[in-house]
VOTORLUM-191972 format. One record per residue (C-alpha): x, y, z; residue in one letter. Coordinates in pm, whole numbers, plus 50000, padded with zeros to 5 digits. Layout:
XYZA...
//
This chain:
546923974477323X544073997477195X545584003576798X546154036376709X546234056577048X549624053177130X552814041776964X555894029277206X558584053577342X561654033277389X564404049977548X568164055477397X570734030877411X572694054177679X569924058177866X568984022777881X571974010277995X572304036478262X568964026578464X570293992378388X573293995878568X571924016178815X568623994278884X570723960978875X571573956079215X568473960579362X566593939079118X569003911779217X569593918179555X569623897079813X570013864079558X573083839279605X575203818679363X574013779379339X575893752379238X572213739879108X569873766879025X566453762478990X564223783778756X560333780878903X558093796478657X554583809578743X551923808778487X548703822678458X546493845078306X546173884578430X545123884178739X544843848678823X547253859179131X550553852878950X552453878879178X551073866579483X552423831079462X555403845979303X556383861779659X555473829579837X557573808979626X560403838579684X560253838880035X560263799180020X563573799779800X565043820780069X566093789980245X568823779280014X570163818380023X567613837779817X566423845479456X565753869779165X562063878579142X561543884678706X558733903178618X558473929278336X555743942678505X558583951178791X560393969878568X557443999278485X558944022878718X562504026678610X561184040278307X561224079878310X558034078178086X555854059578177X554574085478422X553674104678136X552074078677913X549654070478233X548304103278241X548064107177890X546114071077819X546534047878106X545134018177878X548354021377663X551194032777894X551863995277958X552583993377520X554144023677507X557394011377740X556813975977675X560153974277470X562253984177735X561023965278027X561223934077790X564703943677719X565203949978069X563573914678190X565443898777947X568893914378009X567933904878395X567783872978345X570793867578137X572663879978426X571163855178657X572203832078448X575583842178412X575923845078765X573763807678897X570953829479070X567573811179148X564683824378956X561173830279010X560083842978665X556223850278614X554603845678280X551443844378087X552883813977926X549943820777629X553223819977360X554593785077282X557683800177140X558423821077470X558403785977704X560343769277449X562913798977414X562833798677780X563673766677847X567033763477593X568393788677767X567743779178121X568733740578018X571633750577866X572983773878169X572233740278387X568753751478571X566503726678671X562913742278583X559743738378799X556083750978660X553623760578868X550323769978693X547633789778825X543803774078745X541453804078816X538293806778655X538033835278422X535443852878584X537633859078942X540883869478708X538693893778521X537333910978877X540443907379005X542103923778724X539423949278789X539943955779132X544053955779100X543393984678809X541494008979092X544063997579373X547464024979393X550624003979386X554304012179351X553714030479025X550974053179081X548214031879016X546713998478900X547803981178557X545303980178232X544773948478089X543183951577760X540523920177657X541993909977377X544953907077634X543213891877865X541343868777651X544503854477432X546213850277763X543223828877914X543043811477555X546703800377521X547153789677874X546073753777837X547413746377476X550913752977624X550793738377934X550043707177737X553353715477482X555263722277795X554703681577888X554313670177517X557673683677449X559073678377794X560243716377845X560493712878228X561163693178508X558043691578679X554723706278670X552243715878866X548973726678886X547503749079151X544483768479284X545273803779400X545933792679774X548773767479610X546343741779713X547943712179468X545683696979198X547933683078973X551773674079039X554013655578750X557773653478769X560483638578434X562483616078548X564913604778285X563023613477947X559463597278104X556823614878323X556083600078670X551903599578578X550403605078220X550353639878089X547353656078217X548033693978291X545893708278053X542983688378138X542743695178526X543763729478433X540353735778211X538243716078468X539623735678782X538383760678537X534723752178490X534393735178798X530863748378955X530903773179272X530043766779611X527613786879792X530533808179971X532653810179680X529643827679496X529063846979806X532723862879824X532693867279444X529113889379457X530603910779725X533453916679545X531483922379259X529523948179413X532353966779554X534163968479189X530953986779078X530794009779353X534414017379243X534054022178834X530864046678948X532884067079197X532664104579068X535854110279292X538144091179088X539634108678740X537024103378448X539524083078196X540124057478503X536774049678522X535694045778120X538804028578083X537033995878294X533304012578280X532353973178159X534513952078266X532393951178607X529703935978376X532083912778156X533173895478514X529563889478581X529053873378255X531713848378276X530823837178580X527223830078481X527943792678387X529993786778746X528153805279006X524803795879240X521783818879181X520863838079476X517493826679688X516013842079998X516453821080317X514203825280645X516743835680839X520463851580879X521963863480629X518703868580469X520343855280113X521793825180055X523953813379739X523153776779714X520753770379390X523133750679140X523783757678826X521693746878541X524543720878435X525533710178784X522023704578914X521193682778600X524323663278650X524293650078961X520653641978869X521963621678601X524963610778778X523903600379110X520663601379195X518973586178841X521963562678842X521953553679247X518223555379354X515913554179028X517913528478857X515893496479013X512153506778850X510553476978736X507873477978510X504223475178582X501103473978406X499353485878688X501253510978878X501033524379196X502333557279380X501973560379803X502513593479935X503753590380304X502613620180470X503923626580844X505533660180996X509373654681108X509383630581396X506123616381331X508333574681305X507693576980958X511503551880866X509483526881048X506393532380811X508533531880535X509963503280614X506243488180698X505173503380340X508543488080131X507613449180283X503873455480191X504663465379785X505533447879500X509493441579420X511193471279285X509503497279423X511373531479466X511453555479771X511713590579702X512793605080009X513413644080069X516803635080313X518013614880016X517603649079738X518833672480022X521783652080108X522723648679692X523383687679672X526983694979746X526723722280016X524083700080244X526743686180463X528343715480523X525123732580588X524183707180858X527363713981041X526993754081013X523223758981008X521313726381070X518233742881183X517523758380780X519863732880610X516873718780403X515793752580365X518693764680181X518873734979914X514933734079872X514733749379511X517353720579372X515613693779591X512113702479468X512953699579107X514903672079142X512393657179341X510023667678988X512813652578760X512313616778956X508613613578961X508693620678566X511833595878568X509653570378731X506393576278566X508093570378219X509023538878332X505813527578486X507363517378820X505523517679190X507263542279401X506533554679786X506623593379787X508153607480172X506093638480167X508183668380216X505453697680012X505793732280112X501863732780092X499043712379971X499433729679625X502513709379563X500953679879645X497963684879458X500303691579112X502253662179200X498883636579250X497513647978906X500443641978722X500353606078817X496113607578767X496803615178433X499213584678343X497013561278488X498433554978826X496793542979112X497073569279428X496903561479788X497723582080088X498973568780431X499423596180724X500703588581033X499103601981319X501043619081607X500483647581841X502703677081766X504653677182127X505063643682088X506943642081726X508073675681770X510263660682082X511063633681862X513523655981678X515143671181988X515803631282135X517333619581743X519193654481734X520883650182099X521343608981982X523233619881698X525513644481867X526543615982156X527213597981817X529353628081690X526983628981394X525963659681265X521873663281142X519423686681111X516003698781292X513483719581244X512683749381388X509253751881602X508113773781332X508693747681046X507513718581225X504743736081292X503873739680941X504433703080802X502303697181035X499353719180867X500273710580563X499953671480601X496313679480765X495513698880464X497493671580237X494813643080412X491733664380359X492563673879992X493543641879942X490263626280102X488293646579876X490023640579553X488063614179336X491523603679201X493373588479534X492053559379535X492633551179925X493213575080195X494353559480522X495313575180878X497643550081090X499503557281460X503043551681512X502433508481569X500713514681218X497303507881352X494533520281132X492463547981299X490483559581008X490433561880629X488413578480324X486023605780480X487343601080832X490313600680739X490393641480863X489133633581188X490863603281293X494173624181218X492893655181429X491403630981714X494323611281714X496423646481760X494223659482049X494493625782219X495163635282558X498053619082745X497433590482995X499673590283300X502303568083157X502213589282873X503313619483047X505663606783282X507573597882974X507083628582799X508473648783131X511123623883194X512133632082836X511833667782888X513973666583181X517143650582956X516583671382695X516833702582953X520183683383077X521703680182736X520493715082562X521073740982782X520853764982493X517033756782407X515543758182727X512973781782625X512503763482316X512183733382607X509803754082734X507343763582504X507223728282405X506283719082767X503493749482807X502023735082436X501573698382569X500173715482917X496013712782768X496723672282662X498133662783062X496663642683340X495293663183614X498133654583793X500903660483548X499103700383469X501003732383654X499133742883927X498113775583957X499393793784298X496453803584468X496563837784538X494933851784866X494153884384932X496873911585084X496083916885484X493713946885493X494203979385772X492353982886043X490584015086040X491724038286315X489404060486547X488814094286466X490044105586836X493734085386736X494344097286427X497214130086353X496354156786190X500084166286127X503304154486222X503954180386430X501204170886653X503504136486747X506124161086885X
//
């Protein structure tokens, strides 16, 4: 309540009683005597969705012959002014009839008490005298008491209180929840939810997201808990547990359409100043917990996938320093190989070559491995697979930073997969290295474009008669690792500080290194095909057509690039095209000079 702007307006005694009496009924209706009534309580803080489960929970309890639904909050409307108080300051028409609705919630209940009626009874649950009050008198009447806690973050039950205060409802219009309200409630939550087990004040306990989707379930049987007491804790970490990329994506729309709302001229003034920054207060708190927005290539245009500054340096700490970095051995003389070959290029098999060739201990940094640590990857691969890597390049490029400066502390040799977005990246990357004294050497595998390029399409149609799910790149990406690991070899070749610059095929045969190391990777990609060659690039083709209907002008275009590397006899031939048969001229004595002269 905002001090001073309103004081409360309780009604008479008379009065009271009357809309008590006459209100009763329907407040209670439908609910039937039990010989063991349960009392399910349903705690959160404004706007966590408290009302919402409270229904669910009501219609549930409908199966052993129906229940009493307990809100004050219900309880508004009865009173003949609160009307008034709304339009006079709807931020403190909820204060000014607060002692009656308490009253009546509390008179409510004693009746269902009286009369064995299951409960559903919502609460903030921020007052550890209220649940223990609660409690003696539902234990004493014989109630068994279930809690079922809400664990929203603060930033969704801020916008949704937002969004409830600018949607009408029963009474004329959404509820004001004040931020010292809001905040105590938020505050409080946890401390008693851990009293409620500490001093045993229910039966069992449970802790859920807003789609009742169960974290946490504990049950007293006898005078002992089932598990160790642990409510508070999943209810905090629920809490600040980071967003996924949709979560972010349906809170930012929501956002956006709360702020169209507090800046609608068409709603009354005092309505909109009431909440003019609580739009703003939302997006705060959720600053910690959301993704940061990034352009993607294609639709939707934006994606929400960029972690959090504390979630993208944990799981660097937590599993991939711990998991992949962890084995760096020493060395006085170090050594970093960057692997450079476009998707589909056999570079596993050089890696494998490259890992038998170096000295114990040596790390692979590999651009599948810091994709596939971000936690929307997997999910990405099964909804998007073409721009999955794409979407979770920002994180996987500065993790990808955080490792090389992990290893380079340590000294260790390490084999670089080359996944740069241009030679710029590459270049940064070398001469941090250069400067702490490591020895750099470059080894490019050598492919034509078709060839790797239908490399991808064969491993992508593999996987799916595996029922594995992986990406592939689009023509348009492929197409630019492969630029980029021409212009990585030529920058490279020219750099005094790479020490060795070497061009190998896929049966890791040298074809050229230093200077030539340009041309024997162009050469080796304009090699044109030799007859066996094409028969099994065609033959591929041909199963690839089979198995991906959907791509056949992708199919195609791949076909029509590899057309200036065939055989004679593997190239389209053109139709020959002969000349259209040509009229005779007709004699000046045949011809008509109208159609009438025919008749």
């Amino acid at each position: 309540m905002i001090a001073g702007t309103a004081s409360a307006m309780p009604l008479g005694e008379t009065e009271h009683l009357q809309i008590l009496a006459a209100c009763l009924p329907q407040w209670t209706a439908g609910a039937v005597s039990q010989d063991r009534p349960v009392l399910v309580i349903v705690a959160g803080q404004p706007g966590s969705g408290k009302t919402t489960i409270a229904e669910l929970l009501h219609a549930a309890l409908s199966a052993r012959g129906g229940a009493v639904r307990i809100s004050s909050d219900l309880y508004k409307a009865a009173h003949r002014k609160y009307a008034r108080l709304r339009e006079r300051d709807i931020r403190t028409a909820g204060a000014g009839v607060r002692a009656d609705t308490r009253l009546w919630q509390a008179e409510v209940e004693e009746y269902a008490r009286s009369a064995r009626l299951d409960v559903v009874l919502e609460l903030a649950l921020a007052d550890p005298a209220e649940i223990r009050a609660v409690s003696a008198l539902y234990r004493a009447a014989g109630y068994r008491i279930e809690l079922v806690v809400l664990a929203v973050a603060e930033a969704v039950s801020q916008l949704a209180v937002l969004k409830r205060f600018f949607t009408p409802d029963a009474d004329g219009g959404g509820r004001y929840i004040a931020w010292d309200n809001q905040d105590g409630c938020a505050t409080g939550l946890p401390k008693t939810v851990a009293l409620v087990e500490a001093e045993r004040l229910v039966d069992r306990v449970m802790v859920v997201r807003r789609g009742l989707e169960p974290l946490y379930d504990n049950e007293l049987v006898g005078s002992r808990w089932l598990r160790p007491e642990a409510a508070d804790s999943v209810l905090e970490a629920e809490r600040l547990r980071p967003w996924d990329g949709p979560g972010t994506r349906i809170f930012r729309r929501e956002l956006v359409r709360a702020e169209v709302l507090v800046h609608d001229e068409r709603l009354p003034e005092d309505r909109r100043l009431a909440v003019s920054r609580d739009a703003e207060r939302a997006a705060a708190a959720a600053e910690p917990l959301r993704r940061v927005a990034q352009p993607l290539p294609g639709p939707p245009g934006t994606g929400y996938h960029r972690l959090s500054t504390d979630e993208h340096t944990w799981i660097f700490d937590e599993l991939i320093a711990s998991t992949f970095l962890r084995k760096t051995v020493f060395r006085p003389d170090p050594l970093v190989v960057y692997l450079v070959a476009e998707p589909g290029a056999r570079s596993l098999e050089a890696e494998w070559m490259l890992r038998r060739a170096m000295r114990p201990g040596t790390v692979v940094l590999d651009p599948r491995m810091l994709s596939g640590s971000h936690p929307d990857y997997c999910q990405l691969v099964l909804d998007q697979p073409r721009i999955a890597s794409e979407a979770v390049r920002p994180d996987a490029e500065a993790w990808q930073n955080e490792a090389e400066t992990y290893i380079r502390e340590r000294r260790g040799d390490l084999i670089i997969k080359s996944a740069f977005a241009d030679v710029a990246q590459f270049a940064a990357s070398a001469a941090r290295f250069a400067r702490a004294g490591y020895r750099i050497e470059i080894a490019a595998i050598a492919a034509r474009a078709t060839d790797s390029r239908q490399r991808t399409l064969i491993r992508y149609v593999r996987a799916m008669e595996l029922d594995v799910h992986i990406e592939f790149p689009t023509p348009a990406a492929h197409a630019q690792a492969c630029a980029v690991a021409a212009d990585i070899v030529a920058a490279a070749a020219a750099d005094p500080a790479v020490s060795a610059v070497r061009v190998i095929d896929g049966d890791h045969r040298t074809l050229g290194h230093g200077h030539w190391a340009s041309w024997a990777l162009a050469a080796a990609r304009r090699r044109p095909y030799t007859s066996p060659e094409a028969a099994v690039f065609h033959a591929a083709q041909r199963a690839l057509h089979r198995r991906l209907p959907h791509l056949r002008d992708e199919l195609d275009g791949l076909a029509a690039q590899a057309q200036p590397l065939m055989p004679p006899a593997w190239r389209v031939r053109q139709v020959e095209s002969r000349p259209r048969p040509a009229y005779l001229p007709v004699p000046a004595a045949l011809r008509l000079s109208s159609p009438a002269a025919v008749l």
